[in-house]
Rosetta silent file (secondary structure, phi, psi, omega in degrees, C-alpha in Angstrom):
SEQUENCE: XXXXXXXXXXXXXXXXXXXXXXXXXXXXXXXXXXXXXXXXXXXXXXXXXXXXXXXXXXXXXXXXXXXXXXXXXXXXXXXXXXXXXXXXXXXXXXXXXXXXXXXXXXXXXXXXXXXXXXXXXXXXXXXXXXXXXXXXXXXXXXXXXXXXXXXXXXXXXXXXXXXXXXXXXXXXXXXXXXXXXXXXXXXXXXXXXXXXXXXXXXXXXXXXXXXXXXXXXXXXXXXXXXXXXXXXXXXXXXXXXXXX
SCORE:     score description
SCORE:     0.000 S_00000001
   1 L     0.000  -51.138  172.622  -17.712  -32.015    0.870 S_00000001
   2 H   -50.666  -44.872  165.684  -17.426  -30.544    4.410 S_00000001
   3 H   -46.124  -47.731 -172.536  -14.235  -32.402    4.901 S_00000001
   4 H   -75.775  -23.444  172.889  -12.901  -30.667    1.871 S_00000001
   5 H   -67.739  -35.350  150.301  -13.999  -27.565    3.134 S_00000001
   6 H   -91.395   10.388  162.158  -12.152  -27.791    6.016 S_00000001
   7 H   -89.846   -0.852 -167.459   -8.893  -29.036    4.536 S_00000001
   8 H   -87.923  -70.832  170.986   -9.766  -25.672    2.349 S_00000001
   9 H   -26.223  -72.631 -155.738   -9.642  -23.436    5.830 S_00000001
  10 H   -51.214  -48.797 -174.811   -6.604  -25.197    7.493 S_00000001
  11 H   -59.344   -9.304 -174.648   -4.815  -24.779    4.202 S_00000001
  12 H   -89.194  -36.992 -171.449   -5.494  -20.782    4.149 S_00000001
  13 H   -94.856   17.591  153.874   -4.421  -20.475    7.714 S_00000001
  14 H   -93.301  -21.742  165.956   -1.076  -22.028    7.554 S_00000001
  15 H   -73.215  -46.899  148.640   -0.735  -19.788    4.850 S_00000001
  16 H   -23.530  -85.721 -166.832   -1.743  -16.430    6.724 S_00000001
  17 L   -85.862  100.136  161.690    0.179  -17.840   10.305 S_00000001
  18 L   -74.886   22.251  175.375    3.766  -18.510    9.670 S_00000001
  19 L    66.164  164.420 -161.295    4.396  -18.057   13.819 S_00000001
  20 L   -81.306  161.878 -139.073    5.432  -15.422   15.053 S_00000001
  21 L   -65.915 -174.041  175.402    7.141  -13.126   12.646 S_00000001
  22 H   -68.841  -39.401  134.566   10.880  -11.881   13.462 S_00000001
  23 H    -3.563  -50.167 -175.852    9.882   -8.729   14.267 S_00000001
  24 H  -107.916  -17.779  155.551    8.258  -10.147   17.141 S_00000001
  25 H   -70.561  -42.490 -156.913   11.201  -12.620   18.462 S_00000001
  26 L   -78.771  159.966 -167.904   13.476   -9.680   18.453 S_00000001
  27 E   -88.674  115.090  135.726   14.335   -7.471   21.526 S_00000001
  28 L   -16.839  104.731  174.963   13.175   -3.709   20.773 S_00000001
  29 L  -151.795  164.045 -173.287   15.619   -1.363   21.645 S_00000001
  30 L   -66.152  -21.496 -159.479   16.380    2.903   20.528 S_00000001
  31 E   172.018  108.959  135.385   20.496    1.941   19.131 S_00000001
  32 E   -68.829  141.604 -170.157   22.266   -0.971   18.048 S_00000001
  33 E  -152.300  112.509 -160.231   25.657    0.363   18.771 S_00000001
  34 E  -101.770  138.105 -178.405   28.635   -1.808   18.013 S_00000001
  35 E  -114.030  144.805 -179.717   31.808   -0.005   19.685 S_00000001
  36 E  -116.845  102.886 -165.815   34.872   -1.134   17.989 S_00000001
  37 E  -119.239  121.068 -178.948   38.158   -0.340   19.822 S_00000001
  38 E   -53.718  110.710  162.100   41.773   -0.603   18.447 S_00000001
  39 L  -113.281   30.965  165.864   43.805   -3.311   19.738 S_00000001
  40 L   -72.364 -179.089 -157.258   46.747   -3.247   17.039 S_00000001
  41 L   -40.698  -49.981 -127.833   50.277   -3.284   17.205 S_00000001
  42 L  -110.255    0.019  156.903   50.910    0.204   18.115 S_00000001
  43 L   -76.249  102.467 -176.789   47.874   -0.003   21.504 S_00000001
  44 L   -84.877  165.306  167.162   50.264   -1.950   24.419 S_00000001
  45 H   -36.813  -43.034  173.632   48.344   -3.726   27.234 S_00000001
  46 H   -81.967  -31.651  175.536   47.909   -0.465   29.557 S_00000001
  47 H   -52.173  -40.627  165.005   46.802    1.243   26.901 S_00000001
  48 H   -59.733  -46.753 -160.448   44.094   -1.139   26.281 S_00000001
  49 H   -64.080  -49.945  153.299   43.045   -1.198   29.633 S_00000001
  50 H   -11.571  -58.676  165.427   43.227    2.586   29.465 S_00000001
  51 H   -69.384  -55.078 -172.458   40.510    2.453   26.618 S_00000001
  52 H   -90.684    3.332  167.197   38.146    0.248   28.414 S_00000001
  53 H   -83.690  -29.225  168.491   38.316    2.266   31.576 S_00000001
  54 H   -64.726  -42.709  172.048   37.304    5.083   29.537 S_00000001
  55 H   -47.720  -81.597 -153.528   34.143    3.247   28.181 S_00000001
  56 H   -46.121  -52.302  170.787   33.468    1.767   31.278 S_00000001
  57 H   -77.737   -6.085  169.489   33.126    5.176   32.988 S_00000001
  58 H   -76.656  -37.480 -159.672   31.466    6.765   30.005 S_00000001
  59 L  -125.854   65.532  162.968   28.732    4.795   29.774 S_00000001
  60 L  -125.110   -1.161 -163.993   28.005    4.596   33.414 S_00000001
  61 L   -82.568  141.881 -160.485   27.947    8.115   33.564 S_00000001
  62 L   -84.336  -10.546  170.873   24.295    9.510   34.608 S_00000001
  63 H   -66.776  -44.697 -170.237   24.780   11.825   31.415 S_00000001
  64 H  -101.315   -0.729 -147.954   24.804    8.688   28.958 S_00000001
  65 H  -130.457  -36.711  170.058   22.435    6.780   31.395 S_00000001
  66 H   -85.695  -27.548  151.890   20.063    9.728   30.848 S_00000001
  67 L   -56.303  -28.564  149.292   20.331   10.247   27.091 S_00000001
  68 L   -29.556  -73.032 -164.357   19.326    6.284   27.232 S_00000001
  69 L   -65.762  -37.150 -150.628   16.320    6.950   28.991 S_00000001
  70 L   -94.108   19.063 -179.940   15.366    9.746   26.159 S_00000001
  71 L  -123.959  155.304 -176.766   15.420    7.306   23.103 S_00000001
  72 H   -29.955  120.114  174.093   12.668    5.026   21.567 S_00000001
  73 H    70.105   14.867  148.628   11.769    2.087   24.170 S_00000001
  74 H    70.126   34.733 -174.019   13.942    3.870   26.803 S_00000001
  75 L  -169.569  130.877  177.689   17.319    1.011   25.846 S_00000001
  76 E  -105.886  161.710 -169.875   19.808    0.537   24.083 S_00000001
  77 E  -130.374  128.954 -150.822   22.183   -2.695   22.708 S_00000001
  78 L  -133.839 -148.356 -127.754   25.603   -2.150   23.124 S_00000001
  79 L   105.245  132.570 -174.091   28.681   -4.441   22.177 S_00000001
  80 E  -149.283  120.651 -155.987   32.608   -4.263   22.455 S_00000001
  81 E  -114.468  107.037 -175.031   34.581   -5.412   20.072 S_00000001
  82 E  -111.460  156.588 -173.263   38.646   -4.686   20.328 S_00000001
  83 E  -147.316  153.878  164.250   40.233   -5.730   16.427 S_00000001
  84 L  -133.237 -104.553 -146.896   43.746   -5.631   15.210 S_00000001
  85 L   -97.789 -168.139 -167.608   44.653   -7.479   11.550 S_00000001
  86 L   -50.511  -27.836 -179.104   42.536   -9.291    9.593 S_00000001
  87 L  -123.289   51.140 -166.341   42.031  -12.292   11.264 S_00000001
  88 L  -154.167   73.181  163.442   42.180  -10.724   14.592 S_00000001
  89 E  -134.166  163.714 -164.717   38.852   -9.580   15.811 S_00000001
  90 E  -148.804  101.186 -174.950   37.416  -10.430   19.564 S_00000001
  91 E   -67.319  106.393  173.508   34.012   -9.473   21.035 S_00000001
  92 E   -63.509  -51.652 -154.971   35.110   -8.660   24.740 S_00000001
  93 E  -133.430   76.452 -155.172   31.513   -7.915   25.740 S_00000001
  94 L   -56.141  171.864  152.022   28.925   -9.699   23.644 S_00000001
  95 L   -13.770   97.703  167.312   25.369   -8.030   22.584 S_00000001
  96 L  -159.429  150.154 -164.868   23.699   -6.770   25.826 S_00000001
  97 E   -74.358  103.254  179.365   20.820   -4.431   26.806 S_00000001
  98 E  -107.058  136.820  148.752   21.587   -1.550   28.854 S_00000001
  99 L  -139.597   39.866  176.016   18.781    0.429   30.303 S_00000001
 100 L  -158.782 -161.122 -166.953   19.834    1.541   33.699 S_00000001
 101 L  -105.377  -35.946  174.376   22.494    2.445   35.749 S_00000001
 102 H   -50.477  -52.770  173.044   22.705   -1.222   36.942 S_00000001
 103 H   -95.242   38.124  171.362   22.994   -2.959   33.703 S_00000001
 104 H  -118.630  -35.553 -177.314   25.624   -0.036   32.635 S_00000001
 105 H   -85.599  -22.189  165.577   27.269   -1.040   35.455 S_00000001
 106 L   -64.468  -31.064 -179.861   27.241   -4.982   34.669 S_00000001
 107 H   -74.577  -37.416 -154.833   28.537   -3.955   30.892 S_00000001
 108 H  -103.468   -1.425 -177.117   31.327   -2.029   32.542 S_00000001
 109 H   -70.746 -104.938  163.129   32.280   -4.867   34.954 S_00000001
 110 H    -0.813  -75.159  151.901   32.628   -7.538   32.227 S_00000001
 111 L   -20.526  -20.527 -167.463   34.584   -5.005   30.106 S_00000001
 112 L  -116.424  -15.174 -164.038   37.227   -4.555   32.714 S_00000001
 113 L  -108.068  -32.466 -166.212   37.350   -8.654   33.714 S_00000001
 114 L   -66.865  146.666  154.255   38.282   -9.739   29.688 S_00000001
 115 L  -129.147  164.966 -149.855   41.449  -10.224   28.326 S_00000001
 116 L   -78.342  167.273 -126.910   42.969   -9.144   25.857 S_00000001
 117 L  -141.612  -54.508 -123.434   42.875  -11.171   22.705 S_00000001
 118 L  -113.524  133.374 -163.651   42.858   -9.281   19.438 S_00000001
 119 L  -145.989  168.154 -177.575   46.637   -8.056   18.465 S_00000001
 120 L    66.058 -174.258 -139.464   48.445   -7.025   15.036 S_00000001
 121 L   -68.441  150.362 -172.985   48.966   -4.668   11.766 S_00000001
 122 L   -65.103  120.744  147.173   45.497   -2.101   11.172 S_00000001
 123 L  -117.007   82.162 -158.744   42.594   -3.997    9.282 S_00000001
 124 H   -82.980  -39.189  154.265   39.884   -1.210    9.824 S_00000001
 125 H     8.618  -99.233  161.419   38.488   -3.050    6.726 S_00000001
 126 H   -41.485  -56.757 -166.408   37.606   -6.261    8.349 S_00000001
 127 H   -61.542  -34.650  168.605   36.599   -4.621   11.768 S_00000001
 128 H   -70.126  -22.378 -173.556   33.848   -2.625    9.875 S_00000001
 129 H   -96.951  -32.668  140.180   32.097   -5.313    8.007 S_00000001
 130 H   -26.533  -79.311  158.514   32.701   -7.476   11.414 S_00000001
 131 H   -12.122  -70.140  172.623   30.825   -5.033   12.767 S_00000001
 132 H   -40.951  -44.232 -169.030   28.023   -5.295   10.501 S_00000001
 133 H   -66.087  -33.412 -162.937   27.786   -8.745   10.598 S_00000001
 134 H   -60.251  -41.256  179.881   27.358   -8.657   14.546 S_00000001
 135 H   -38.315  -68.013  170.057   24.212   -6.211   13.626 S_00000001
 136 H   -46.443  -28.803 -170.474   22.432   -8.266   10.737 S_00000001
 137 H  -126.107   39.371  164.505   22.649  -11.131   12.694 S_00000001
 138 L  -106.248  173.319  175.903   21.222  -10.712   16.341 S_00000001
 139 L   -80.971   24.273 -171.009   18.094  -10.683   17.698 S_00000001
 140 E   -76.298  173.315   54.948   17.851   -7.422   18.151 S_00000001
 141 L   -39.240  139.116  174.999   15.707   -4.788   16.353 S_00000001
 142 L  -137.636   98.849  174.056   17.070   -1.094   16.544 S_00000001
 143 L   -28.157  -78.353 -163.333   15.437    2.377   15.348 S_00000001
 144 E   -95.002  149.280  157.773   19.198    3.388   15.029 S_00000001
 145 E  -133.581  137.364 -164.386   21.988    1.167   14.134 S_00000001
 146 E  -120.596  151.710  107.829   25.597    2.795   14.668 S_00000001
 147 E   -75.560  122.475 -159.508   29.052    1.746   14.374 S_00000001
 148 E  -135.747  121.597 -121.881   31.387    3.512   16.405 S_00000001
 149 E  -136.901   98.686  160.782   35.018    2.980   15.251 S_00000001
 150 E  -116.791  165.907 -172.728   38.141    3.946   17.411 S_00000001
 151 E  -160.261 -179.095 -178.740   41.974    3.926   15.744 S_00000001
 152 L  -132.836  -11.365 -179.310   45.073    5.595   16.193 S_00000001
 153 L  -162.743  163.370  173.353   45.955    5.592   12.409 S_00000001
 154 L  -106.075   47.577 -172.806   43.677    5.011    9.059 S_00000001
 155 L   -93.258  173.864 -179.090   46.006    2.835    7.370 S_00000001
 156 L  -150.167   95.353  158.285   44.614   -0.556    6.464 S_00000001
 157 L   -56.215  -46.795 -156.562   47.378   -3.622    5.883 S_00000001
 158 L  -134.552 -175.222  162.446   45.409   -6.057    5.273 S_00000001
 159 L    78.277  156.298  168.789   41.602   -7.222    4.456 S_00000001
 160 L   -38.055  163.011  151.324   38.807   -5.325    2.213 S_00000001
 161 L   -67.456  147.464 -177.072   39.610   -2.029    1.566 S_00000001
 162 H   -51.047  -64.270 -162.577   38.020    0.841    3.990 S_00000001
 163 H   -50.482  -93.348   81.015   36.134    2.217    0.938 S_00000001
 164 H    87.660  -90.192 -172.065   34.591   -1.073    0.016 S_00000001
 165 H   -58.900  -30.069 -156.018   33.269   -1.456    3.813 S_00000001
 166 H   -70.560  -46.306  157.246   32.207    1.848    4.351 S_00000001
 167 H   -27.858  -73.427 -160.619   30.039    1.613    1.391 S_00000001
 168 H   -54.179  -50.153  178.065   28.190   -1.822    2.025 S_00000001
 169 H   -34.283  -67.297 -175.484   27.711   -0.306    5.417 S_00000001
 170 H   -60.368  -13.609 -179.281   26.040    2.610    4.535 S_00000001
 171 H   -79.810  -56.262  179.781   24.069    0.924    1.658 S_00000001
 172 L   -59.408    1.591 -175.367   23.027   -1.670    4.655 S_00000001
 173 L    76.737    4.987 -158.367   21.328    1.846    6.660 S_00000001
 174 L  -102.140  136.652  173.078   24.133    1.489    9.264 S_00000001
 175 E   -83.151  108.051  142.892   26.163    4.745   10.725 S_00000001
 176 E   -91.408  121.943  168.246   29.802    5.053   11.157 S_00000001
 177 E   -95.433 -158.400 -161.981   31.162    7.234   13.290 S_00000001
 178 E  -155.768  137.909  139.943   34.751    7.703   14.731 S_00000001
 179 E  -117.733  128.936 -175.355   36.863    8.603   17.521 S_00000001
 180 E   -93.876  106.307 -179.220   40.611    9.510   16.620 S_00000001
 181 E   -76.455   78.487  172.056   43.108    8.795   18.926 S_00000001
 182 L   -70.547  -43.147 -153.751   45.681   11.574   19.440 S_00000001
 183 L   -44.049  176.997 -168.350   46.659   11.773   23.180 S_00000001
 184 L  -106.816   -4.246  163.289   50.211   10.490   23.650 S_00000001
 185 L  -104.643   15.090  147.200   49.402    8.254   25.768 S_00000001
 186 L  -135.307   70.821 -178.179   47.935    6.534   23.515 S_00000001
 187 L    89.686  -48.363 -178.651   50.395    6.371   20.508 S_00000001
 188 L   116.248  146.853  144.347   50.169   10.019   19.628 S_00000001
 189 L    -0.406  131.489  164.716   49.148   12.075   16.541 S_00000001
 190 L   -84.363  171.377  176.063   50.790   10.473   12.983 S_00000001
 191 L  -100.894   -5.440 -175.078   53.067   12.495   11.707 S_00000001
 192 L  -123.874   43.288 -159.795   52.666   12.262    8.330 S_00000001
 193 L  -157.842  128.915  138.605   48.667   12.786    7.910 S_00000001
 194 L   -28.555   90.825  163.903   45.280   14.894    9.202 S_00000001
 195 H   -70.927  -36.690  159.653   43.942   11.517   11.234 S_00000001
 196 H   -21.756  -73.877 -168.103   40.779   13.733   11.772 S_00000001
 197 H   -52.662  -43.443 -156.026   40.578   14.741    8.055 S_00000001
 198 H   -94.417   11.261  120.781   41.099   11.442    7.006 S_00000001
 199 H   -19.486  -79.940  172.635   38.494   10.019    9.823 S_00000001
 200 H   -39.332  -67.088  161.710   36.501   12.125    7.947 S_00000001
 201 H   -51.790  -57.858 -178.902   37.339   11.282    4.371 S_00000001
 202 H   -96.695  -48.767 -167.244   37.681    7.955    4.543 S_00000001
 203 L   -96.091  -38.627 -171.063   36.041    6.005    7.738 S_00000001
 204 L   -91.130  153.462  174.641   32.887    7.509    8.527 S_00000001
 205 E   175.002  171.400 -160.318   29.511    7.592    6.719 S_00000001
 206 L    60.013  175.469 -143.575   25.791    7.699    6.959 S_00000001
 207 L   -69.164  124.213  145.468   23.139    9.874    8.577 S_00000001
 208 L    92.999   70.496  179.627   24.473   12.396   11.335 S_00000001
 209 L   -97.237  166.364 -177.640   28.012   10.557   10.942 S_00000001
 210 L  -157.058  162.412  164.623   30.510   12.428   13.030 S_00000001
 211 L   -96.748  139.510  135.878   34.302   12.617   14.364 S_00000001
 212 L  -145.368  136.283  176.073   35.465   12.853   17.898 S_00000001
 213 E   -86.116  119.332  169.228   38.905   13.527   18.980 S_00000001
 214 E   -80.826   85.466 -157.644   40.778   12.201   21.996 S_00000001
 215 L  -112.568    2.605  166.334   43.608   14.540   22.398 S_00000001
 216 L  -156.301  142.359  174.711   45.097   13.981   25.553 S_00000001
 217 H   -23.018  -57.276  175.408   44.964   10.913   28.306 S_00000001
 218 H   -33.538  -48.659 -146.317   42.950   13.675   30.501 S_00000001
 219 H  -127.656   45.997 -157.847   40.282   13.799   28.558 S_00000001
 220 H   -85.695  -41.990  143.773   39.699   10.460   27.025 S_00000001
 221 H   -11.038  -74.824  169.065   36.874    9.631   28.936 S_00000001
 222 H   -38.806  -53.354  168.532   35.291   12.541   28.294 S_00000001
 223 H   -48.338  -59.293  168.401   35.643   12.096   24.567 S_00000001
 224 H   -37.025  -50.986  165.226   34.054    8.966   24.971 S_00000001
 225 H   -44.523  -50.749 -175.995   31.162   10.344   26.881 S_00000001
 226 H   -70.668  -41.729  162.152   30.351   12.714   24.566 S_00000001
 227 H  -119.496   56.927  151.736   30.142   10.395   21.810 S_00000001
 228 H   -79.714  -72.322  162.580   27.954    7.926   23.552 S_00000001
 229 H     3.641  -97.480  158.077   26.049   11.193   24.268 S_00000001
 230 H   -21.307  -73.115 -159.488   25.656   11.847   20.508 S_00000001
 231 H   -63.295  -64.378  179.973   25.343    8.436   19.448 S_00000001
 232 H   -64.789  -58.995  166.968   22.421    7.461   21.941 S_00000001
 233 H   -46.604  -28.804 -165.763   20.652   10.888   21.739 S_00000001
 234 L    50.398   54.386  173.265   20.882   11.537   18.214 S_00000001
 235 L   -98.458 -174.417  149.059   22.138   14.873   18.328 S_00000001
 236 L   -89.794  152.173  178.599   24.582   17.247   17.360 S_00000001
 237 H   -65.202  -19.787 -169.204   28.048   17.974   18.579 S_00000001
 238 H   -65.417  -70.493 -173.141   26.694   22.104   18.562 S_00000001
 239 H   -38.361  -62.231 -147.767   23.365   21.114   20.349 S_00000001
 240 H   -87.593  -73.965  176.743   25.338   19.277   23.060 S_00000001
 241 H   -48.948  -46.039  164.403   27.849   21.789   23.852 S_00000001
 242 H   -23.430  -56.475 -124.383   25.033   24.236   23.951 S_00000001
 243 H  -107.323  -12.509 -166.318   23.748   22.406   26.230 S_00000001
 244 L   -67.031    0.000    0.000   27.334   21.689   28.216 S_00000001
């Protein structure tokens, strides 16, 4: 009888402790934040590098390094992802934890030493639900989880449709935002479309989602900075310039 009583016990607490839960594997951090950066057809080689020099100095910048510090568990999980067509996407910088100026500065090394990989016709399609997937399936935990989306055109050749991703995303809790690449030195403004509006329309979704435009080589950086800024902080673009 005692015997059964303690095959009674053992059997309750292997039901109760499954080990520890996921929740408790995973790395804490204020924003998963997958940055997605256009490497199609019409982005040449300096231009990429061009684009990751701007990251690299945004979010080393004591502005972003300090917006960091202000979010749940004082860290964020970052990622960088360049995409062209459908079967063309290539994490430059895998999943990694920045919460200093040190490991901002390790992220922007590594970003600047890759090469470049991911080439051909716009699947913004594919790059968002790419996205996702890196999110759902790391070890990560995140209060916020972002996408952050850069292009030079919305067109889509190949792959789901944009609508189609933007949805599951946003269904999945996930944000996308956008930066729109005008400057001319990086392709230039189309000519025969609002890339903003249709940023807007089309690419972006979920809570606080936002547009920011890159409208000349000067200030591409900057753009970037601001919406790291934004992204990490959970702000507004108003609030921020306020604050500017």
């Amino acid at each position: 009888m005692r015997r059964n009583k303690l095959y009674v016990i053992l059997i309750i607490l292997m039901f109760f402790w499954t080990g520890p839960t996921r929740a408790q594997e995973e790395t804490k951090v204020g924003v998963e934040l997958v940055l997605l950066a256009d490497a199609t057809g019409s982005i040449d080689d300096a231009e990429i590098l061009f684009q990751r020099e701007g990251y690299a100095k945004a979010i080393t910048d004591p502005n972003v390094i300090s917006a960091i510090k202000t979010t749940i568990y004082e860290r964020i999980a970052v990622t960088y992802v360049e995409w062209g067509d459908s079967n063309s996407q290539d994490i430059v910088v895998g999943w990694r934890i920045i919460d200093s100026q040190e490991s901002a500065q390790d992220f922007a090394k590594e970003l600047l030493d890759r090469p470049r990989k991911a080439r051909g016709y716009n699947a913004i399609g594919t790059a968002l639900l790419f996205g996702k997937n890196l999110i759902e399936t790391n070890n990560i935990w995140g209060f916020r989880r972002v996408i952050d989306i850069s292009a030079d055109s919305a067109n889509n050749w190949s792959g789901p449709p944009i609508e189609f991703a933007r949805q599951e995303i946003v269904n999945a809790g996930i944000t996308i935002n956008g930066l729109a690449i005008l400057c001319r030195h990086c392709s230039g403004r189309p000519n025969s479309y609002d890339l903003e509006l249709a940023f807007r329309t089309q690419i972006i979704g979920g809570d606080g989602a936002f547009v920011i435009t890159a409208d000349n080589a000067a200030t591409f950086a900057n753009a970037v900075r601001k919406k790291l800024i934004l992204e990490i902080a959970d702000t507004t673009l108003e609030n921020m310039e306020l604050r500017d």
